[in-house]
N, C-alpha and C positions, 0 to 999 in steps of 0.2 A: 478348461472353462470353469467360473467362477459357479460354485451350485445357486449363488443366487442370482445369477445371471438373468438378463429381461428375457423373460420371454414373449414368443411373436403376440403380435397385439391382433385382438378380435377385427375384422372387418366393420362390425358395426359399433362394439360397445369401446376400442380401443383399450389404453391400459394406466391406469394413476399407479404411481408410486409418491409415499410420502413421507418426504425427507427431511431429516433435522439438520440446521444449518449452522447449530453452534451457537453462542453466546456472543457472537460478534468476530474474532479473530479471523481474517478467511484461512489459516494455516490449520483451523480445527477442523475445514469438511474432511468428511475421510474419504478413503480412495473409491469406496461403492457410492458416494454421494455425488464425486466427478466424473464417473462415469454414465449413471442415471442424467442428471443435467447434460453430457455429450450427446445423447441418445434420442432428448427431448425435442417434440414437434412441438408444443407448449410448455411456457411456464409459469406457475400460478405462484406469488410470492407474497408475503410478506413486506410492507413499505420497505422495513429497518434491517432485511436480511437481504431486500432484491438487488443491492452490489456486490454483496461477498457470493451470490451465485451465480447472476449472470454471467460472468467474465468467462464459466465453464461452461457456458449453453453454444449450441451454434449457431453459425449467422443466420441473420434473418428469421429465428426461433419467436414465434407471437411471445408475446410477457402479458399474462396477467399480474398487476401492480395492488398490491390490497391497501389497505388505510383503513383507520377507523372512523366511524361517522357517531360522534356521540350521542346526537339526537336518536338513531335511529338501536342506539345498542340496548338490549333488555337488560343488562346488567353493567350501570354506570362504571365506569372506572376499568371494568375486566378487557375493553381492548376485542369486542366480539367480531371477530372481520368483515371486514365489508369491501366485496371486489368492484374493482376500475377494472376492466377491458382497456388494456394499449396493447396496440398491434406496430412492430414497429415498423412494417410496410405502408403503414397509413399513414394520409399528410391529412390528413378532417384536421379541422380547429374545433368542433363540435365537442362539446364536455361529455363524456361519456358516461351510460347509465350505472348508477350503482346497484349490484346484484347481492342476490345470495350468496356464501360462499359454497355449500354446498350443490346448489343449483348450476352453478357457474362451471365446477370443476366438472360434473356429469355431462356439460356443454359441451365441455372442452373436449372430452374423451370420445366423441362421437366420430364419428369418420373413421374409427381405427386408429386414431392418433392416439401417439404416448405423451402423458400428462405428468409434469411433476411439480407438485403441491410441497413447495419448503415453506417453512415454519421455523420462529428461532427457538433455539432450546433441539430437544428432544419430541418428537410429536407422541410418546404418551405421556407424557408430561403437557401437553397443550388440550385447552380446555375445549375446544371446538373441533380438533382433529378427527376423535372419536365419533362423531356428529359426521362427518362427514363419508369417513371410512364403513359408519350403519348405510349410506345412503347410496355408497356405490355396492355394498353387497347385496342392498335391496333391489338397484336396476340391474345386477348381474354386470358388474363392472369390474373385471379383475382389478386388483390394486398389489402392493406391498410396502412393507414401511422399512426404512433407510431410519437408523439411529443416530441420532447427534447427539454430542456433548451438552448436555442438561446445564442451564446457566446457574443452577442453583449448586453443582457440582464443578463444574467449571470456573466462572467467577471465587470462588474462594479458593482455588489449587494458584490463580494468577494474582491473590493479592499475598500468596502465605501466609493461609489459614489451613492445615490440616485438618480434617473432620471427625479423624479417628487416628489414635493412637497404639500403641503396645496395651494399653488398658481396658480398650475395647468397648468404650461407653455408645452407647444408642445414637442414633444420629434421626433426630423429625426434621420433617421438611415441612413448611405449613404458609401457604399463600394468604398474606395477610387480607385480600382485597375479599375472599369469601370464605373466611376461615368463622365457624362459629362461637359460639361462647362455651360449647363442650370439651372444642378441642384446644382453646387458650387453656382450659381449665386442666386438662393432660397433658401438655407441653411445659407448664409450671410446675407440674408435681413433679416431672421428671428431673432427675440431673443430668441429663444427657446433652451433646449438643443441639442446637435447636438453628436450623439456616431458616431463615423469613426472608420467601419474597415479597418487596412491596414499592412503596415510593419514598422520595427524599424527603417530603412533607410529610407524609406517615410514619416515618420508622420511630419517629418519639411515640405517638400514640400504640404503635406496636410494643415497644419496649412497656408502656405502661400497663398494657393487657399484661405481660408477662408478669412483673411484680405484684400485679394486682391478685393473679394465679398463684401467687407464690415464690416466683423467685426473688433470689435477694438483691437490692437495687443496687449490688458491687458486683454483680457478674460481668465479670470481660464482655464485652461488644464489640465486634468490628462492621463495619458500613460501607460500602462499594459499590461509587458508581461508575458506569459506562464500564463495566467491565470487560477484559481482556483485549482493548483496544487499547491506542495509546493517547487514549482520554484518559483512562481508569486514576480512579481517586480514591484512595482508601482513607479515613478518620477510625481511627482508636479510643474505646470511650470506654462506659460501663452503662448499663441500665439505667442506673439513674441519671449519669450528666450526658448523655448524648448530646440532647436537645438543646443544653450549653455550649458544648463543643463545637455541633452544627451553627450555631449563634455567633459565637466566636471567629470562627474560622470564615464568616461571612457569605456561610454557604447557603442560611435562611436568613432571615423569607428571600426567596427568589420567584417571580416568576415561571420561571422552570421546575419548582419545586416536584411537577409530577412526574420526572423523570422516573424510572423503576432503577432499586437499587436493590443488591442482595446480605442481609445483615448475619451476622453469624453470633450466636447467643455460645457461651460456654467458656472453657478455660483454654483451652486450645487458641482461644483467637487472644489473648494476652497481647498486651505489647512486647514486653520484652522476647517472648516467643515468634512476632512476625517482623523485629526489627532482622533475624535471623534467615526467616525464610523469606522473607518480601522481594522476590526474585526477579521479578517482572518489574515495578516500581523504582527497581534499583539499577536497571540497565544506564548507560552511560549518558545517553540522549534524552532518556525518559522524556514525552510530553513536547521537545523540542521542535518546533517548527521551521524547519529551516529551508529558503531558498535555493531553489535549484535555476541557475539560471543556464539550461542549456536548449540544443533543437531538442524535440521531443523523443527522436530515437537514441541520443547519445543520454539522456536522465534514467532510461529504463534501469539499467544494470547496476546506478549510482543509488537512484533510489532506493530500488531494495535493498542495498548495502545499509542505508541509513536508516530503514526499517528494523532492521535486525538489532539495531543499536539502543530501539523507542522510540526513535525521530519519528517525524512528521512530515515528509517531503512535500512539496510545493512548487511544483515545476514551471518556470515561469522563462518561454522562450523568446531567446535574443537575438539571436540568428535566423532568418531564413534563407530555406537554401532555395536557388532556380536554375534554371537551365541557362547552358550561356548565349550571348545575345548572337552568335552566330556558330551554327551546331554544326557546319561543313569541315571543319579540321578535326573534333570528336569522331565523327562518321569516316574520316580517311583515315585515323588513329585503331578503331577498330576494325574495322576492311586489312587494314596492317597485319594485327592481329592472326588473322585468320592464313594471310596469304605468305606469312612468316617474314614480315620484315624486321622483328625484332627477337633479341637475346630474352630480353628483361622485360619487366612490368611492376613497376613499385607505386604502391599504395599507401599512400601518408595519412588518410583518413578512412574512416567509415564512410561519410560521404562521397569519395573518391570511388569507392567499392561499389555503392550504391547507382551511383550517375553509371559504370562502365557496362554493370548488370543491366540497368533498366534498356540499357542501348543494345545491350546481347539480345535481351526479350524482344527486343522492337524489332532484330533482324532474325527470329525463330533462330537462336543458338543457346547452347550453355556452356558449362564448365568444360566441353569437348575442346572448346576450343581453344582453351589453354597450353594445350599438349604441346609438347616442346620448349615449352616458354618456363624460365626462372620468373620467380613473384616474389618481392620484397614488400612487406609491412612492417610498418610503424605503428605500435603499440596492441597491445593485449588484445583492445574491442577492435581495430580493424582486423589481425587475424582470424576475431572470431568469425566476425563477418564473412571473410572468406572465405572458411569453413561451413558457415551456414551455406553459402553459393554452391560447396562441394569443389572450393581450392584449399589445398595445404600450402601456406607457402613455405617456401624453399629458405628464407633468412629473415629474423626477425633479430632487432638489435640484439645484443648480448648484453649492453651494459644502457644508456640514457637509452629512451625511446623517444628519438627525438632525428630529426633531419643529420646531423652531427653525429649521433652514433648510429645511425645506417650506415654513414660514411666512415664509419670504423671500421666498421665489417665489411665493404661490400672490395670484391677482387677487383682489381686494376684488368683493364682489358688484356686479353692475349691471345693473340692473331692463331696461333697456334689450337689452342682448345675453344677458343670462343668463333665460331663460325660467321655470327656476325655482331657489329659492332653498334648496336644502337637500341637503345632506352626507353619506352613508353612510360611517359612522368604524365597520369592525369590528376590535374593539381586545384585546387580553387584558385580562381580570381585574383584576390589576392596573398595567394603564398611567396613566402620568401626565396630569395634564388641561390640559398644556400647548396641546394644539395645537386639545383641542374649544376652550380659551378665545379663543386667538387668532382661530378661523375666524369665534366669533361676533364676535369684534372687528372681521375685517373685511364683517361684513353677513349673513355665512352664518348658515342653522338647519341644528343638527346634530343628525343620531341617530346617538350615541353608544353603541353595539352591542357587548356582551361576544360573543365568537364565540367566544373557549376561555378555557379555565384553565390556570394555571399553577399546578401541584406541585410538592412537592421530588419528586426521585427514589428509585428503592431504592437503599440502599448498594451499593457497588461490591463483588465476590468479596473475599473477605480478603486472597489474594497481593498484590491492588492496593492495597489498602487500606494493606497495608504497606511497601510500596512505596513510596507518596506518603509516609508519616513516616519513614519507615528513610532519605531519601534514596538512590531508586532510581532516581529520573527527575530530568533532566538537566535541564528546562525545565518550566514548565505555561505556558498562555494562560489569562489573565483576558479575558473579554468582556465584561462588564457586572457590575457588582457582584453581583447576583444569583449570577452564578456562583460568586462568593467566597463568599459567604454559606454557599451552596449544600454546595460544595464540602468545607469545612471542619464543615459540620453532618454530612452523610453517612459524610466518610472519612476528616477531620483535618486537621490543620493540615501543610503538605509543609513538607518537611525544610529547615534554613537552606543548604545547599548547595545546593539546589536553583533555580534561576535563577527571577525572578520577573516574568514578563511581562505589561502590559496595554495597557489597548486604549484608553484618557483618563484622566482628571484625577482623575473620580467613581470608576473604578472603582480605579485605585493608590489614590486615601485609604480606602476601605471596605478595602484589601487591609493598610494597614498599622493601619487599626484594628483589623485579626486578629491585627498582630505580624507581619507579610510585611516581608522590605525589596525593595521594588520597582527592579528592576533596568535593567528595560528597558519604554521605555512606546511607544505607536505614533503618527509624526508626525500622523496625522488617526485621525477614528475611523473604522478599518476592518480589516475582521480579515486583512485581505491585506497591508495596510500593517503589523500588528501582525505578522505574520510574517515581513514582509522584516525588522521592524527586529531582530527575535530572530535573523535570517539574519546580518545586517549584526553586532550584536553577539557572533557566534560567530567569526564571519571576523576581528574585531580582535583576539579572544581567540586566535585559532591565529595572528596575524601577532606577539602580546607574547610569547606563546611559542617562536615560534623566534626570534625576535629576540633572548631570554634564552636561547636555547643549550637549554630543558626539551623534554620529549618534550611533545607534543599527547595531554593528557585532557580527558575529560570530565568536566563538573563533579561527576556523580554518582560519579567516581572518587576523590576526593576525601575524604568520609566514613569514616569509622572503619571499620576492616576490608575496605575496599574493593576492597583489592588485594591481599587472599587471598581474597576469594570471586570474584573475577574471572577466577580461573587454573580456573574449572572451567567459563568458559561457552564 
């Protein structure tokens, strides 16, 4: 057992813990911070932290949702919290009262429930935390604090910026927004590094404090915003040209200007030193928005993939799947099952997987009933699928994953070892009759089982919609022609800047019989291989680019107008 493990909570005063949530990355909570959120009857958050946590709370967990109310903050600019009550059992339309934060989480904690209060950054590093943590040991409220990755520490490890070297110079930390005139005044005598948090509209006024303290208006500068997301922006300057830089690059004036960005004063943040370490920045996708157009459980595993890469995914479904319009041959297909009318059971989709499952649940069975039975899948994720259910299959292709190479592999009946002679194929709607022909080809009787339909989908919101034509996104994935179809029926034809990726042969020619020029196609078919190769295609694209001496965009940068609507994001 972990020593800092929750302990039982009071019957009347309950228990807070209070958790740092990171600078934004959800990969930085750490493992006591997913387990606390597991454990949680409440949760008190943060606006700009409460997605990267909830995803680890359990269902139907109340959320306290905080935001700041500027009228209402004693200190302008610092962000003093101020909670919303959402519950998410509640259907009220009724706006809800804004409270104290410390008042609120004491609320919370009553009933013996466990409360956890995240915060981004590090909560002692959080200027309100401390205020809160006095007010639960004053009502006798047990609490404990969960550490997070400090943005001031964080945010410069992901634009590569080292804070300290083999030399071992001093490192101040100094929040510009209630930093006083004593401590500009020690932070410029120093030569050490100096990280300042503040805002995008501030950091030239910050930098000017600095010179004015003393340092010299060429000290390296680095500036970061939206850090360790795949927003993050890093500018390279010095003391005195920031405020140029930011001018230039068309980052000010913005409306947005009070984003909070974290700057880093010293030599360390050098350019030539962060062209080196800019690791994060440099990923292959960086910043890329790219379209996903699949059902929502086939994007999960793709997405992430394309996270890992920088991307931006944006899953935007083409297909729905239903039930078929007449479920009596489904229902005599499983009853089969059970009563061992068949050798086999091949599985050509997830979906496939999914419809045969939900029909097991419907009749109180599971994976038991598989016993006996050989299982064939088609491809990587319906395997895994299987496996999720608690089936291993028996043959997965060897070489294409695809109807044609199951047929490679699968043995020709034989009277002799095979007991009996016949095939459970539950298939969509409309699949191809490739593989029921080949099986009878080789000896097998098939039942040939619709288990779902395919649909088109609803259109996508209009911001996307516009997006995909306006050339807003940087990439889409084709997976199967169907998608294209799809796609282009619902929400349009995407933009010629827009990078054109697929998944084979069938699906780039259906893509440029839409008028697509297909850019990038995937050595096998598979949607992971279709993703490296859009990975692998990005990477050539940032190596032509500095090669050529140009800055690294995005192709959606590219389009008309695109870099004056760019200076407000």
């Amino acid at each position: 057992m972990s020593p800092t493990a929750l302990p039982a909570a009071g019957p009347e005063h309950g228990h807070v813990t209070f958790l740092g949530a990171g600078p934004g990355d959800p990969g930085l909570l750490t493992l006591r911070a997913v387990e606390a959120l597991g454990n949680a009857d409440v949760l008190v958050a943060e606006h700009e932290v409460l997605d990267v946590v909830r995803v680890h709370a359990r269902s139907g967990v109340a959320v306290v949702d905080t935001d700041s109310d500027p009228s209402s903050d004693p200190y302008p600019g610092t962000g003093a919290p101020q909670l919303t009550v959402v519950d998410g059992a509640s259907t009220t339309a009724a706006a809800p009262a804004v409270r104290d934060a410390a008042h609120l989480v004491m609320e919370a904690a009553r009933g013996g429930r466990r409360v956890v209060r995240a915060v981004s950054g590090d909560p002692g590093l959080d200027a309100y935390a401390a205020e809160e943590m006095l007010a639960c040991a004053r009502a006798g409220v047990p609490f404990e604090v969960v550490p997070g990755v400090a943005a001031a520490v964080g945010v410069p490890a992901y634009a590569g910026v080292p804070l300290r070297d083999a030399q071992g110079a001093d490192v101040r930390f100094v929040d510009a927004r209630t930093a006083s005139d004593r401590c500009w005044t020690e932070v410029g005598a120093s030569d050490g590094t100096v990280v300042v948090s503040t805002t995008l509209d501030s950091v030239a006024a910050a930098a000017g404090e600095l010179v004015a303290a003393g340092r010299k208006p060429d000290t390296p500068l680095t500036v970061t915003v939206a850090g360790t997301t795949t927003r993050q922006r890093t500018w390279t300057a010095t003391l005195g040209t920031i405020a140029q830089t930011l001018k230039q690059a068309k980052v000010l004036p913005s409306p947005e200007g009070g984003r909070p960005v974290i700057a880093v004063v010293g030599e360390r943040s050098a350019a030539a030193q962060r062209e080196q370490l800019s690791w994060f920045e440099s990923k292959p996708l960086f910043g890329w928005r790219v379209l996903v157009p699949r059902t929502k459980e086939q994007a999960a595993s793709l997405s992430d993939q394309l996270r890992s890469y920088g991307a931006v995914p944006h899953e935007v479904p083409t297909i729905a799947v239903e039930p078929p319009r007449t479920p009596q041959q489904m229902e005599r297909a499983v009853k089969g099952l059970v009563t061992g009318r068949y050798e086999w059971i091949a599985f050509t989709s997830v979906n496939a997987v999914k419809a045969v499952r939900e029909k097991f649940e419907e009749y109180g069975l599971d994976a038991r009933a598989f016993a006996g039975i050989k299982v064939a899948a088609v491809g990587e994720q319906t395997a895994k699928a299987l496996v999720a259910f608690g089936v291993k299959p028996d043959l997965v292709p060897s070489g294409e994953q695809s109807a044609a190479g199951l047929l490679e592999d699968w043995p020709p009946y034989d009277p002799v070892f095979d007991p009996i002679d016949r095939v459970f194929l539950p298939r969509a709607d409309i699949a191809t009759e490739t593989l029921v022909a080949g099986l009878i080809e080789l000896g097998w009787e098939v039942d040939d089982v619709t288990a779902y339909r395919t649909v088109r989908a609803s259109p996508p919101p209009a911001d996307t919609r516009e997006a995909i034509k306006g050339g807003g996104f940087d990439a889409v994935l084709f997976t199967s022609s169907s998608t294209v179809r799809n796609l282009v029926g619902i929400a349009g034809k995407p933009h010629n800047v827009t990078v054109i990726a697929c998944i084979g042969p069938a699906t780039a020619k259906t893509a440029e019989e839409h008028g697509l020029r297909v850019d990038v196609m995937a050595p096998e078919p598979s949607v992971h291989k279709l993703a490296e190769a859009l990975a692998d295609f990005g990477l050539k694209r940032r190596a032509a680019a500095a090669e050529a001496g140009d800055p690294v965009t995005r192709p959606s940068e590219r389009r008309p107008g695109a870099r004056r609507r760019r200076s407000t994001t």
